[in-house]
C-alpha positions as a printed NumPy array, in Angstrom:
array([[  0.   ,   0.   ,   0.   ],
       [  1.36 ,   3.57 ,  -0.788],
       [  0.4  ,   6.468,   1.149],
       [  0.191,   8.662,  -1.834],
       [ -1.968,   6.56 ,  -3.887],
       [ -4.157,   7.438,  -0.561],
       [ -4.09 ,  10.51 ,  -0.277],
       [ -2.845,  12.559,  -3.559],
       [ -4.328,   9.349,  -6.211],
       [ -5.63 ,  11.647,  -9.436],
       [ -5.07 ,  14.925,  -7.607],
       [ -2.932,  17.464,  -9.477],
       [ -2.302,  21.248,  -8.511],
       [ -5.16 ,  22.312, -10.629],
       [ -8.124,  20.206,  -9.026],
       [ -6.291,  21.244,  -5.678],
       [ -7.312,  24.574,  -6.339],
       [-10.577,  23.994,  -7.901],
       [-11.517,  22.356,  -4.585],
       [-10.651,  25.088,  -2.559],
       [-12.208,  27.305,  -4.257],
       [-15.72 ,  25.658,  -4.36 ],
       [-15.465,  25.142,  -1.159],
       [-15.286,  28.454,   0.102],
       [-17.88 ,  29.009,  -2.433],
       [-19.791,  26.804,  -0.371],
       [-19.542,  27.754,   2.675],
       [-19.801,  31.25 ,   2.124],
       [-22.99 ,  30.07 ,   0.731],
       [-23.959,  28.475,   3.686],
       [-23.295,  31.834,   5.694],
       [-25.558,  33.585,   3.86 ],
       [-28.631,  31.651,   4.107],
       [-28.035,  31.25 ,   7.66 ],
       [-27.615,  35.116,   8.208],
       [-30.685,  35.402,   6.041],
       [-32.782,  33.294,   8.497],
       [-31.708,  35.435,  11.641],
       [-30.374,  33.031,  13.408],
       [-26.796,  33.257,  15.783],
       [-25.688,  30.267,  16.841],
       [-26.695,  26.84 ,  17.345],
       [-28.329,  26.95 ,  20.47 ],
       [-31.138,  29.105,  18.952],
       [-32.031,  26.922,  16.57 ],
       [-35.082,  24.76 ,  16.59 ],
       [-35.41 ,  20.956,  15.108],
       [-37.33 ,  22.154,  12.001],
       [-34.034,  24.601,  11.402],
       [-31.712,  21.597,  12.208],
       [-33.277,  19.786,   9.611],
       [-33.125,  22.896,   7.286],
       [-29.062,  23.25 ,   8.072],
       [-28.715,  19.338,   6.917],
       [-30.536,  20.075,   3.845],
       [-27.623,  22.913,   3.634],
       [-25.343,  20.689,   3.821],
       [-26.295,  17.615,   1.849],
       [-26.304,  20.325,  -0.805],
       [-23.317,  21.757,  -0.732],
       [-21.025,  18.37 ,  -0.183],
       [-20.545,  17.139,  -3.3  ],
       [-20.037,  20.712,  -5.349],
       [-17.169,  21.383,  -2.84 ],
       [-15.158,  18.14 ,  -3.516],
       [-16.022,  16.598,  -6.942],
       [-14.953,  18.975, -10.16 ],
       [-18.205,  16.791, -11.9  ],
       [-20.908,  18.509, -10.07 ],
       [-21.654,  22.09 , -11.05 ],
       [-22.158,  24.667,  -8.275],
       [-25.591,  26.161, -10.433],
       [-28.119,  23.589,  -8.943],
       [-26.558,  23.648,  -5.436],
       [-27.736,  27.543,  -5.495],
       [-31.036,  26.441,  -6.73 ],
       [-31.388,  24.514,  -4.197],
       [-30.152,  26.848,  -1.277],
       [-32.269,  29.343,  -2.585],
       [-35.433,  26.847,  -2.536],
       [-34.704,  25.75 ,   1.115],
       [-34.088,  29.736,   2.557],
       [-38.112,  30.38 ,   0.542],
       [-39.289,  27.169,   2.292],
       [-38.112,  28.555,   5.492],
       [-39.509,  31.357,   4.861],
       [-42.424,  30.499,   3.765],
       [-43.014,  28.316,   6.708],
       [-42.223,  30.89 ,   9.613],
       [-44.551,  32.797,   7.856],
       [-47.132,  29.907,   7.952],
       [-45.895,  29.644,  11.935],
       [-46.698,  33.432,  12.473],
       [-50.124,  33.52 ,  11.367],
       [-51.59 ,  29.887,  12.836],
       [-50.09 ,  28.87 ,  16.427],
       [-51.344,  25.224,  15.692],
       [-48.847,  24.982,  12.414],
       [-46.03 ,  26.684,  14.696],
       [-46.076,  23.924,  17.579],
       [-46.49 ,  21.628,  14.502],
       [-43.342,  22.901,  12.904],
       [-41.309,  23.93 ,  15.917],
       [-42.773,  21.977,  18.478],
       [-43.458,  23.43 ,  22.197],
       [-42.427,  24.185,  25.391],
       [-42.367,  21.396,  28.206],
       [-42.157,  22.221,  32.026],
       [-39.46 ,  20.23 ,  33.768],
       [-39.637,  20.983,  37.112],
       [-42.541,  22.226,  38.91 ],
       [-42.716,  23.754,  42.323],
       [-39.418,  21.65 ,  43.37 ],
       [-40.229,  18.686,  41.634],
       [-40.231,  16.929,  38.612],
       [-43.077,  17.302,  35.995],
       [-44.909,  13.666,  35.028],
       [-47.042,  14.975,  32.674],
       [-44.465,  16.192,  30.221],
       [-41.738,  13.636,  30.994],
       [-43.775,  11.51 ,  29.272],
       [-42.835,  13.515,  26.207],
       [-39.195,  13.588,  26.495],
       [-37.242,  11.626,  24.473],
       [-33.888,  11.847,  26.108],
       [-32.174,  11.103,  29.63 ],
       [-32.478,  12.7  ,  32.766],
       [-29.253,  13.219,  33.109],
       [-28.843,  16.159,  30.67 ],
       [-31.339,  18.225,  32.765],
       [-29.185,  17.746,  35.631],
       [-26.054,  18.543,  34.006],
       [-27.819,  21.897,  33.248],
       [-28.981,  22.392,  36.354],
       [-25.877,  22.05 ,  37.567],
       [-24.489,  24.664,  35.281],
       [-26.767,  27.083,  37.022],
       [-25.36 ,  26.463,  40.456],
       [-28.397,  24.277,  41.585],
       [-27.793,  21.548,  44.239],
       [-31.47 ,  20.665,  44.183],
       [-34.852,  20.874,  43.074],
       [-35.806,  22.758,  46.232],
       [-34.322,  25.55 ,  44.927],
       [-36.252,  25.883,  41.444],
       [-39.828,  27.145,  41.35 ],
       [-40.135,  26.258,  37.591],
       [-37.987,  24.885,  34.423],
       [-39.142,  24.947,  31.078],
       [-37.328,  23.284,  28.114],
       [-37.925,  25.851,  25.286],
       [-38.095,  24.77 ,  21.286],
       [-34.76 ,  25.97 ,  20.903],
       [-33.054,  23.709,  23.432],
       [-32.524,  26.42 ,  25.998],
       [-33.935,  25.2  ,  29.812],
       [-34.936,  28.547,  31.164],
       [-35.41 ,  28.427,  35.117],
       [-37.358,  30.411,  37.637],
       [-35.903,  30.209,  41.322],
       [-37.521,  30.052,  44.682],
       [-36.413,  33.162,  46.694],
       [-33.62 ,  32.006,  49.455],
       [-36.489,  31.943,  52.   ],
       [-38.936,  29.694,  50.081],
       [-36.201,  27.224,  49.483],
       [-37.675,  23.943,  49.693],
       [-36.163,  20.382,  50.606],
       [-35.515,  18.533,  47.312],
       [-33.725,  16.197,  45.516],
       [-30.185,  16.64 ,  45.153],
       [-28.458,  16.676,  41.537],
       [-24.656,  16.229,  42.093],
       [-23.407,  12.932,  40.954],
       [-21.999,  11.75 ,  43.895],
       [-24.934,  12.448,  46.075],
       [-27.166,  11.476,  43.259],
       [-25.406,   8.161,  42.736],
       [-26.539,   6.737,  46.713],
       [-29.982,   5.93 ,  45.452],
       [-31.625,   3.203,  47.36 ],
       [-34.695,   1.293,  48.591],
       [-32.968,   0.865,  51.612],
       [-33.764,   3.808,  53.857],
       [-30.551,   3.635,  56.248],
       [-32.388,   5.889,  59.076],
       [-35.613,   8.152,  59.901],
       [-35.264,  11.383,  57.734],
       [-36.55 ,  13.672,  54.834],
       [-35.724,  11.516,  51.681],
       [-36.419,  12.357,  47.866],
       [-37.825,  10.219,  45.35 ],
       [-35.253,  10.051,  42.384],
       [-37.542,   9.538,  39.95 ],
       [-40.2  ,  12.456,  40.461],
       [-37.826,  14.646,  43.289],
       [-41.079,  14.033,  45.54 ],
       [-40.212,  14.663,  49.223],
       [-41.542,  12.414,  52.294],
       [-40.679,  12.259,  55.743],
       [-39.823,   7.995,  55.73 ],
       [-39.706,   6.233,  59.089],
       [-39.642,   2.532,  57.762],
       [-36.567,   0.719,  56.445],
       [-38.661,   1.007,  53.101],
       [-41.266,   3.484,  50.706],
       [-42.827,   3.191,  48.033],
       [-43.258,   7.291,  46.532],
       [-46.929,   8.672,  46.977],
       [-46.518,  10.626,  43.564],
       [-45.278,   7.987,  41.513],
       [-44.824,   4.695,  43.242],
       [-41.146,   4.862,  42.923],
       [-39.053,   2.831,  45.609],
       [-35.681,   4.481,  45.567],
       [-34.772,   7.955,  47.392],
       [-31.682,   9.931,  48.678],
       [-31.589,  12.297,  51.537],
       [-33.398,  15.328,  50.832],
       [-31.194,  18.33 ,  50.917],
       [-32.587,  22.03 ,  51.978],
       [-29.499,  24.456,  51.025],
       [-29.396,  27.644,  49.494],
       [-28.786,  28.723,  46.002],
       [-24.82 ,  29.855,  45.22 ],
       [-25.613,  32.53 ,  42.7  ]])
């Protein structure tokens, strides 16, 4: 096996070129449409404008590599996908049924300390990424959050108890996290894991009154760090 045949096999100075220079036709392509829809960064954007970025994308692969492809319907087809989106965030503005359709909605996370069942049953992904950004507010528990919503865009917004409403809750921190068990060691104010329900538990075992969970951790009643 030779390493050039691998990497330089048909390539002269001339396609070298060529490539580069579609591709930065490309991607300054992909710039522009993206400016054009308003949007910042990735963390603003919604799945229906995930799926319109792929589209970008899928486009403008082969025109950047492969002198066979001409760059013509690539434009065509950027310029179909930025009226689409267009067209549909139009659509969005004037029927709020076709914008959760398109964009989907907001979900509450946590409500009044404590995990929301009714929209968990929507999420499609693992606890542990609300914790993690949790976490990255300074939380230590859901005592200390009044309400989280997970917005369209990915964002969880928060709303905090004031420091003298602070609740008991369940605590988010790995380690503390990670002692979850149907044993209940001693009398105390324990958390469900699954729903962050608190109960004062007296026997060596519980079953949760919210959502017949059997596992807990010690509830934990600290302040927010802001």
């Amino acid at each position: 096996m030779e390493w050039t045949q691998i990497f330089f096999k048909g390539v002269d100075l001339s396609l070298a070129v060529e490539v580069v220079a579609r591709t930065l036709i490309m991607f300054a392509l992909i710039l522009i449409v993206l400016r054009a829809t308003g949007k910042r960064g990735v963390r603003q954007l919604s799945l229906f404008e995930v799926a319109i970025i792929i589209g970008l994308g899928s486009a403008a692969g082969d025109p950047m590599f492969n002198p066979d492809e001409p760059i013509l319907p690539a434009i065509i087809v950027f310029i179909v996908i930025c009226a689409f989106y267009r067209l549909m965030t139009w659509l969005a503005s004037k029927s709020e049924k076709f914008e959760v359709l398109v964009e989907g909605k907001a979900l509450y996370i946590i409500e009044d300390g404590m995990f929301d069942l009714v929209d968990q049953k929507e999420l499609f992904f693992g606890k542990d990424e609300f914790l993690a950004e949790m976490r990255q507010q300074n939380v230590e528990h859901l005592g200390q959050i009044r309400t989280a919503v997970l917005e369209t865009n990915g964002n969880v917004s928060f709303i905090f108890f004031d420091e003298k409403e602070v609740k008991k809750g369940l605590p988010i921190w790995p380690k503390v996290y990670e002692k979850k068990s149907k044993l209940i060691p001693a009398p105390g104010t324990y958390a469900c894991t699954y729903c962050g329900n608190v109960e004062d538990i007296t026997t060596s075992s519980h079953i949760c009154r919210r959502c017949n969970c059997e596992e807990w951790v010690m509830a934990l009643d600290t302040k927010r760090c802001s």
